[in-house]
C-alpha positions in Angstrom: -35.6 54.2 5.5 -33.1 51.2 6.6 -34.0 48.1 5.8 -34.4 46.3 9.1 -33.9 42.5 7.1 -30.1 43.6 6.9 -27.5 43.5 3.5 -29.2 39.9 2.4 -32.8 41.4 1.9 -35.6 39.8 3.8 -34.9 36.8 6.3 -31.8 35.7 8.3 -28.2 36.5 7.2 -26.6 33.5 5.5 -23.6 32.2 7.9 -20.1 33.0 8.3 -17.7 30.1 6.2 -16.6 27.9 8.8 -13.0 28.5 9.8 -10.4 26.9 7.6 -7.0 27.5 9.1 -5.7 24.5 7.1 -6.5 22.3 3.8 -9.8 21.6 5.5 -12.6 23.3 6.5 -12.9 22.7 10.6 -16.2 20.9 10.0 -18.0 18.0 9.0 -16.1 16.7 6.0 -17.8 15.9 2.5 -15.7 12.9 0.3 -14.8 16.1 -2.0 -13.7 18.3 0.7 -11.5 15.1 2.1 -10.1 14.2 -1.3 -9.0 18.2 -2.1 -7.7 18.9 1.2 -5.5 15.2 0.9 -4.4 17.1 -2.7 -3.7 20.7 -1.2 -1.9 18.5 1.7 0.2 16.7 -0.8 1.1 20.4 -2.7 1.7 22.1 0.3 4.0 19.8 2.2 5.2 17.7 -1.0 9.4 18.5 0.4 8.8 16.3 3.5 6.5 13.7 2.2 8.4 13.2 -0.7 11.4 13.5 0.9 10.3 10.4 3.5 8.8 8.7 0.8 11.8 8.6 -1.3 14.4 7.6 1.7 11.9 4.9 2.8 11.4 2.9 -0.6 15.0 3.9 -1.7 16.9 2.2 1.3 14.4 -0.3 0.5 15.5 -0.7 -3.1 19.1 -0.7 -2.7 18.1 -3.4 0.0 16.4 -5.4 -2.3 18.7 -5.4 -5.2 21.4 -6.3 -2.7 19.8 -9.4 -1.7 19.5 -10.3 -5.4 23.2 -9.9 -6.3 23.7 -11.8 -3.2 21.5 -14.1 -4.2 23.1 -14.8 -7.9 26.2 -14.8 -6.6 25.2 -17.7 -4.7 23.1 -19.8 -7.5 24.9 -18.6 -10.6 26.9 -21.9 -10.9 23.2 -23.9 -10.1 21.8 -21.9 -13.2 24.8 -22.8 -15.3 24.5 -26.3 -14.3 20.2 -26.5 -14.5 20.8 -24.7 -18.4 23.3 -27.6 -19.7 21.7 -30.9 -18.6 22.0 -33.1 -21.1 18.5 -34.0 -23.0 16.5 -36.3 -20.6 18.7 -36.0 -17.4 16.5 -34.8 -14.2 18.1 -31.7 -12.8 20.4 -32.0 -9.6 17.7 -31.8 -6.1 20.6 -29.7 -4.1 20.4 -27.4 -7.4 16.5 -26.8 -7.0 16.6 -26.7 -3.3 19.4 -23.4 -3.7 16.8 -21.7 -6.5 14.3 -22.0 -3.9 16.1 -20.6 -1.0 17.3 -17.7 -2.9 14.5 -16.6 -4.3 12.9 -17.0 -1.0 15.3 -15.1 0.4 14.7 -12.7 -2.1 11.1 -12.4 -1.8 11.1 -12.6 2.5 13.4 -9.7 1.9 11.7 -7.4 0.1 8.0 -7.8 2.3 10.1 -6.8 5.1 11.5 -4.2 3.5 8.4 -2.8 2.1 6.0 -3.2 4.8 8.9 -1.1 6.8 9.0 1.5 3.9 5.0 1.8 4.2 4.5 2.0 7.9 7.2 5.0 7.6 4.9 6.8 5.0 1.8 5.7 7.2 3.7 7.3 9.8 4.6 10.7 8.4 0.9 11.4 6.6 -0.6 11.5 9.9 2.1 14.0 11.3 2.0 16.1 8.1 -1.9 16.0 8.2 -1.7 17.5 11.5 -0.1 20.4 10.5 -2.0 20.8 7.1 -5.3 21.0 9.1 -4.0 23.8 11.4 -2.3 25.7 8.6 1.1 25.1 10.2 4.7 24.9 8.6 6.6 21.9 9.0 10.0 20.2 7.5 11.2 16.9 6.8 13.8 16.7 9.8 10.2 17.4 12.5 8.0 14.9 9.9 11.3 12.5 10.1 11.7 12.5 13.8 7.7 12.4 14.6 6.6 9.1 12.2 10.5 7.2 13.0 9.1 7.5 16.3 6.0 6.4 15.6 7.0 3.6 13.6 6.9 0.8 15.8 2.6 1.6 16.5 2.0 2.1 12.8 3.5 -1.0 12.0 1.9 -3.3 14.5 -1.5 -1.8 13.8 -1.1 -1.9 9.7 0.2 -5.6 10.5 -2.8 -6.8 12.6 -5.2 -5.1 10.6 -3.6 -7.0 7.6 -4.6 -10.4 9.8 -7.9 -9.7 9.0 -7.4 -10.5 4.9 -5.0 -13.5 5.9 -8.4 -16.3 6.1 -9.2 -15.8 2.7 -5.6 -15.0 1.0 -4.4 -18.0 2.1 -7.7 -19.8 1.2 -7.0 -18.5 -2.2 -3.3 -19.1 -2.5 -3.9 -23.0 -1.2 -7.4 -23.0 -3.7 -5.4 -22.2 -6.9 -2.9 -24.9 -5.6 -4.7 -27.6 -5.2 -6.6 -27.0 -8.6 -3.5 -26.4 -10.7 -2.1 -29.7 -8.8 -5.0 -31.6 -10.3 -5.2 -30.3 -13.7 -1.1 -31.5 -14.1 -2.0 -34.7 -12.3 -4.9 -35.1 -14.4 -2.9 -34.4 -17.5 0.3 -36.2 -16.4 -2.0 -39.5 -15.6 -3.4 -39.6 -19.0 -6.8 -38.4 -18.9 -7.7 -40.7 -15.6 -9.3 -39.2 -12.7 -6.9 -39.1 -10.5 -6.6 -35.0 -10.5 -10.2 -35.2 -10.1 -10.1 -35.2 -6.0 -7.3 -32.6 -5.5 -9.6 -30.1 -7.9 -12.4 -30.0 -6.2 -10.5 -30.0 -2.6 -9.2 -26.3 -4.1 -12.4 -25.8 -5.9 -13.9 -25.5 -1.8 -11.0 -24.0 -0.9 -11.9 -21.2 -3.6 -15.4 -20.9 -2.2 -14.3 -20.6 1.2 -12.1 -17.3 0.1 -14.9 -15.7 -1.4 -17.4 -15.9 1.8 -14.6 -15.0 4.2 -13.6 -11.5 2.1 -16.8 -10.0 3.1 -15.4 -10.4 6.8 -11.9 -9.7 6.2 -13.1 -6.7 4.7 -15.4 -5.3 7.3 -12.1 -5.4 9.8 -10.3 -3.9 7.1 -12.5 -0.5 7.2 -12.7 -1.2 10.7 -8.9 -0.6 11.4 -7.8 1.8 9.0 -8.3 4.7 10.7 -5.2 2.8 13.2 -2.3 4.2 12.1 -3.6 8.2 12.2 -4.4 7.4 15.5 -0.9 6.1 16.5 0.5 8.8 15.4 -1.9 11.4 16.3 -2.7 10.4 19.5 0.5 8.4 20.5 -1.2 5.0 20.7 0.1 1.8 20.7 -1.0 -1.1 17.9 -3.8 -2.5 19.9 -4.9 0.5 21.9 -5.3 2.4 18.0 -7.3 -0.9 16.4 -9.7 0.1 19.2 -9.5 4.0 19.1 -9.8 2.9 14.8 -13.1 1.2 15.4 -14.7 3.5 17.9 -14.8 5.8 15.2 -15.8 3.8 12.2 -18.6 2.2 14.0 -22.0 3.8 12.4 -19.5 5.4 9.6 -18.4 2.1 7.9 -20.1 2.3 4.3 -18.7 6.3 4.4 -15.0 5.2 5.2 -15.6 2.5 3.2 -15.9 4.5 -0.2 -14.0 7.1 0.9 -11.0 4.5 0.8 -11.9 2.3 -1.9 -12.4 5.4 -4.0 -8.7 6.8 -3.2 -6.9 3.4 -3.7 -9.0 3.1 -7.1 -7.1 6.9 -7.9 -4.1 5.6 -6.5 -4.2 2.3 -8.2 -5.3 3.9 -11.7 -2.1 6.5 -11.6 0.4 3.9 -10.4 -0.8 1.9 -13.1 -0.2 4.3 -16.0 3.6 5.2 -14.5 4.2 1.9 -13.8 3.2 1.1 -17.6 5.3 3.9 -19.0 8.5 2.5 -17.3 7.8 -0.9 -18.6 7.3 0.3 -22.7 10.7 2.0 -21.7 12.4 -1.4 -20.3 10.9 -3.8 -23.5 11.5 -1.4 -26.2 15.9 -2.1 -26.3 14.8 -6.1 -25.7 12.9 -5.7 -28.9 16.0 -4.9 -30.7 18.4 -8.1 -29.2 18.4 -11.7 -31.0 18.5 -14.4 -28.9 19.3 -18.0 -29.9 19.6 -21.4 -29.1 23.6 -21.0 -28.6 23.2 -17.3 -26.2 24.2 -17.9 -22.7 21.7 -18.2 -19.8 23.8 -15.6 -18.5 23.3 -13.3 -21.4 19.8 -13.8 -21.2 19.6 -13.1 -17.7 22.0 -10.1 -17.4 19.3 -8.5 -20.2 15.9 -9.4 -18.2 18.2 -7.8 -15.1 18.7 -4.6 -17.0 14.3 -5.0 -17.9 13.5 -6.2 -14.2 16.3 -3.3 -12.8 14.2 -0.2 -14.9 10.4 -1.9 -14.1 11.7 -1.5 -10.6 12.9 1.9 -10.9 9.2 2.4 -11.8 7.1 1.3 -9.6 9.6 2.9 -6.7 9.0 6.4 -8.2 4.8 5.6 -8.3 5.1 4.3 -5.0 7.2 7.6 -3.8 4.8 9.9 -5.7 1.6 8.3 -4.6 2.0 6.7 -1.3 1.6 9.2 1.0 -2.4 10.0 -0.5 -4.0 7.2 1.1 -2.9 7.4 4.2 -3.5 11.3 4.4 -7.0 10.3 3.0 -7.2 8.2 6.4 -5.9 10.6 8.7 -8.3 13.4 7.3 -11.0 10.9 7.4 -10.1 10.2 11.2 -10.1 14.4 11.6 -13.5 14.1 10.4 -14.5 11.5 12.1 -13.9 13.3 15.9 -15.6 16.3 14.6 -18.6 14.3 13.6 -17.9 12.4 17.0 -16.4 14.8 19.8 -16.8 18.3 18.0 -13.2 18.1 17.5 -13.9 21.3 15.1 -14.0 24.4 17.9 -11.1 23.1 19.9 -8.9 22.6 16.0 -10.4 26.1 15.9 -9.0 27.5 18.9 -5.5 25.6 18.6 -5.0 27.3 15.3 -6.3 30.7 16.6 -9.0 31.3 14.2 -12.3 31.2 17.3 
């Protein structure tokens, strides 16, 4: 006698799995599901990822350590001078005023460098997690082309979702200011109050960073779905912050952990590569003997050769690891329009799996 309940004994059938053409199934995501597909994403298409990733933060790099030959090219004699002063002489103001420009130069260079560098891999994720979904092939010349394109949007939208932590950074950066000013004021004066007023002016200041993060925050999740949509949808900056928050909004504690738990991976990785590199750098500084007679030069060409591998390090975690947040964000904003727009059948019928 057949059994009318069918193969799965009595009761409905289970199912059919949900069509995966991709790294993802074409359904409502889980964190796990988001996390392993980013991972399979990241195996998969490592060449052109990598191969962004590595061209971005190495022109970066070789920019960076350009600027600082440049720059001790141009202060070497104001170090010379600064490291012979004879014993109670106050050093030269044109001296300190060169320091400061250089390094300034130094540092201005390098956050333009980088922010360019990130909005590229923030650019090619999207494109790459695209393909991943659909279970299509793509190279690093197609990935190249798409997120240089694209690089102009990403980087408008990463920078004005950056506004949002500006309020309390610089709260914070002017906080620990005015509180170190104090304390040396306090000290200098002789135990007198007179670092009393500018310590608690940055003991406010503190306060006032700490109830504006909450804020700065809530943007943050708000936006950073932006640059996926840039690219995805070819927005521009503002028209993706908007696109960004449409789909947060009723999902912010989800995209919230979901990216607070990948830039806690991230960070954790970087960390221990980052670490390594450094052990590496210190252990040959162990070895040398500096005295009070060894050149400022000598001591500085050595810290170069320290500074030169640290760096080396943290461009190879930063090539490595960059690309997983922001295909993290891009699946996230997948799942988001499939929660949203059923997004899921029409991925489906692209990839010719319905």
């Amino acid at each position: 006698m057949t059994n009318p309940s069918g193969p799965y004994g009595y009761g409905y059938a289970p199912p059919p799995p949900p069509p995966k053409p991709g790294v993802i199934p074409l359904v409502p995501l889980t964190f796990g599901q988001i996390l392993t597909g980013a991972f399979s994403a990241l195996g998969r298409y490592w060449k052109p990822l990598l191969g962004v990733a590595v061209t971005a933060f190495g022109v970066a790099t070789v920019l960076v350590l350009g600027a600082v030959l440049v720059a001790w090219n141009a202060v070497s004699d104001n170090v010379d001078r600064l490291s012979h002063l004879p014993q109670g002489q106050d050093p030269d103001g044109a001296d300190i005023r060169g320091l400061l420009l250089a390094f300034g130069g130094v540092w201005l260079t390098a956050m333009l460098c980088l922010m360019l560098a990130n909005a590229l891999v923030y650019a090619a994720a999207p494109v790459v997690a695209q393909e991943a979904v659909l279970g299509r092939p793509v190279g690093f010349g197609a990935v190249w082309r798409r997120a240089w394109s694209r690089v102009g949007a990403v980087l408008s939208a990463v920078v004005l979702s950056m506004l949002a932590m500006l309020v309390p950074v610089l709260l914070l950066v002017v906080g620990f200011g005015l509180m170190l000013f104090g304390m040396i004021a306090g000290i200098g004066a002789s135990g007198s109050d007179e670092g009393v007023g500018p310590a608690v002016a940055g003991l406010v200041f503190l306060l006032g960073a700490l109830a504006t993060v909450p804020f700065g925050l809530w943007l943050w999740v708000k936006f950073s779905l932006a640059p996926a949509a840039a690219v995805i949808e070819g927005t521009g900056g503002l028209t993706a912050l908007r696109r960004s928050a449409d789909l947060v909004r009723g999902s912010w504690w989800r995209v919230f952990g979901c990216t607070i738990a990948t830039a806690a991976i991230v960070a954790a990785v970087s960390g221990a590569i980052q670490q390594v590199f450094s052990l590496i750098a210190w252990i040959p500084m162990s070895t040398l003997d500096f005295d009070a007679d060894t050149a400022p030069t000598e001591v500085l060409g050595s810290m170069s050769v320290v500074m030169g591998v640290v760096l080396i390090g943290s461009v190879a975690s930063q090539a490595l690891l960059a690309p997983l947040q922001p295909l993290v964000s891009a699946l996230l904003y997948v799942d988001q329009r499939m929660r949203k727009e059923n997004l899921g059948p029409v991925l489906a019928q692209t990839a010719g799996v319905l």
